[in-house]
C-alpha atoms as one frame of an Amber mdcrd trajectory, in Angstrom:
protein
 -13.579  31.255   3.522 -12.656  30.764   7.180 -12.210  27.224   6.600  -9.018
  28.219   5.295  -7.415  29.893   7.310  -6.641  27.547  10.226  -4.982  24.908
   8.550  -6.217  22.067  10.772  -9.772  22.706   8.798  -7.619  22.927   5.745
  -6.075  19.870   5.982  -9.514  17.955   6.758 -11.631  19.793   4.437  -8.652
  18.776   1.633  -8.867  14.983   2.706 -12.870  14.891   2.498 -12.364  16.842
  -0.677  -9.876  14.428  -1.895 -12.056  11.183  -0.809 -15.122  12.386  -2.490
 -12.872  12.799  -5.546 -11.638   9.343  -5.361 -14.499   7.350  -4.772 -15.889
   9.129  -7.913 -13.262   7.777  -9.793 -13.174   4.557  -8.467 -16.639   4.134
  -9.710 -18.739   3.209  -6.608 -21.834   4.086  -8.363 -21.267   1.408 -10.677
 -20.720  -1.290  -7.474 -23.712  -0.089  -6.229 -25.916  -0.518  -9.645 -24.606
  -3.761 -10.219 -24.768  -5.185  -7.035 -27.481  -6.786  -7.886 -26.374  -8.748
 -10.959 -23.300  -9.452  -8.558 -25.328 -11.172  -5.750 -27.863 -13.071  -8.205
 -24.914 -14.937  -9.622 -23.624 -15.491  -6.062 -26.764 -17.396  -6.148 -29.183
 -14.512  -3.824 -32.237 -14.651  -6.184 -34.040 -11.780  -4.786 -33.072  -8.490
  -5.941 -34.344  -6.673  -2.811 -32.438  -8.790  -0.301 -29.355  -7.629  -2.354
 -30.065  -3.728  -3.034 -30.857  -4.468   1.701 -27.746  -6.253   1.762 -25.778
  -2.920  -0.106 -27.989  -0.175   2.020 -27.094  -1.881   4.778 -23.353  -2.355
   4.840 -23.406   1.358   3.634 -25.148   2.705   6.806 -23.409   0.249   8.881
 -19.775   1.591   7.136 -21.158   5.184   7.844 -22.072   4.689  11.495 -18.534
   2.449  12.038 -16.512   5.644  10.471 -18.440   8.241  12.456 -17.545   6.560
  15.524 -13.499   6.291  14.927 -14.052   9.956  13.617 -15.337  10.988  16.865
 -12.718   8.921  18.855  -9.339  10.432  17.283 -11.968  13.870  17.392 -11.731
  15.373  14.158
């Protein structure tokens, strides 16, 4: 429990507590299975260019938010 006691780590464990919470309810899971039926009727026939298209701008959001995590250092 020493993550609670400074309350620097308290408030950052709380936000990535409260994110994880929030995406759940927002229902990203159900962007990400649909995604598929999204991008064929944008006219992307392929199903695996779309499910790429989804991985992708999920690693590339991941690598964007570690880097302006690192640069305000948290």
């Amino acid at each position: 429990m020493i993550c609670f006691t400074n309350i620097f780590i308290y408030a950052v464990v709380s936000v990535g507590v409260a994110l994880f919470f929030f995406q759940q309810m927002a229902g990203i899971n159900a962007v990400v299975y649909y995604s598929t039926a999204v991008f064929r009727s944008a006219g992307i026939a392929s199903d695996v260019a779309a499910s790429a298209l989804v991985g992708a701008s999920n690693v590339l959001g991941k690598f964007l938010l570690s880097f302006f995590l690192n640069q305000v250092h948290v």
